[in-house]
C-alpha positions as CSV (number, residue, x, y, z in Angstrom):
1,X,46.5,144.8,212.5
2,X,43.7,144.5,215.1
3,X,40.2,145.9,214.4
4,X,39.8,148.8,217.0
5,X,36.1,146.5,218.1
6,X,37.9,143.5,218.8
7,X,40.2,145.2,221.2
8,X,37.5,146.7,223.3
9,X,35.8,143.3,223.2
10,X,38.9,141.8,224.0
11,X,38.7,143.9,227.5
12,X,35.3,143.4,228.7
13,X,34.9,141.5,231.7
14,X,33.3,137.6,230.8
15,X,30.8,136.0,233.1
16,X,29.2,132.9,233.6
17,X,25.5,132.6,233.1
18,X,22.8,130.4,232.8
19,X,20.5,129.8,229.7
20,X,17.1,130.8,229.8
21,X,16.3,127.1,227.8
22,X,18.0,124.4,229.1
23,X,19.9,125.8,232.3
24,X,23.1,124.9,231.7
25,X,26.3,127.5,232.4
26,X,28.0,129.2,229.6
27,X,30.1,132.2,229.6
28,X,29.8,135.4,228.0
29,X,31.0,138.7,227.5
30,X,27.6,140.6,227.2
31,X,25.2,140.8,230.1
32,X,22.5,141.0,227.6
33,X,23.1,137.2,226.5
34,X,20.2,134.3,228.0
35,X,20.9,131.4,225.7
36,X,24.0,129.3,225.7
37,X,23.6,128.6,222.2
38,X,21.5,129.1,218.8
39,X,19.7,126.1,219.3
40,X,18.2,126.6,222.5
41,X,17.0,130.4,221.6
42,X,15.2,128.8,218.8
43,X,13.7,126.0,220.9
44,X,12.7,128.9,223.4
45,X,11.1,130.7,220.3
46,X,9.3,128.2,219.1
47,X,7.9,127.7,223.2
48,X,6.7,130.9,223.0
49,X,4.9,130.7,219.4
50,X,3.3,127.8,220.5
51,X,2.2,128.6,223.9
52,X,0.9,132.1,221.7
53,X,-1.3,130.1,219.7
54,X,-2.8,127.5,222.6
55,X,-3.7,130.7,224.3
């Protein structure tokens, strides 16, 4: 049996974005997604931190 989230997930529309980090395409299903994976939204993290503290 099918969790009742996975089949509205299963139905949303997937587009192709770029990542806020490297630039590269990836695809996703929510429009709220900027990184095409966990590595870069760390590397983007530890940007900001740094650029933070030579402020």
């Amino acid at each position: 049996m099918t969790h009742p989230a996975a089949a509205l997930r299963a139905m949303r529309p997937v587009k192709s974005y770029a990542c806020a980090q490297c630039g590269r395409e990836f695809t996703a299903s929510d429009e709220r997604a900027r990184y095409c994976s966990n590595r870069c939204r760390q590397a983007a993290k530890y940007a900001r931190l740094k650029a933070e503290k030579d402020r």
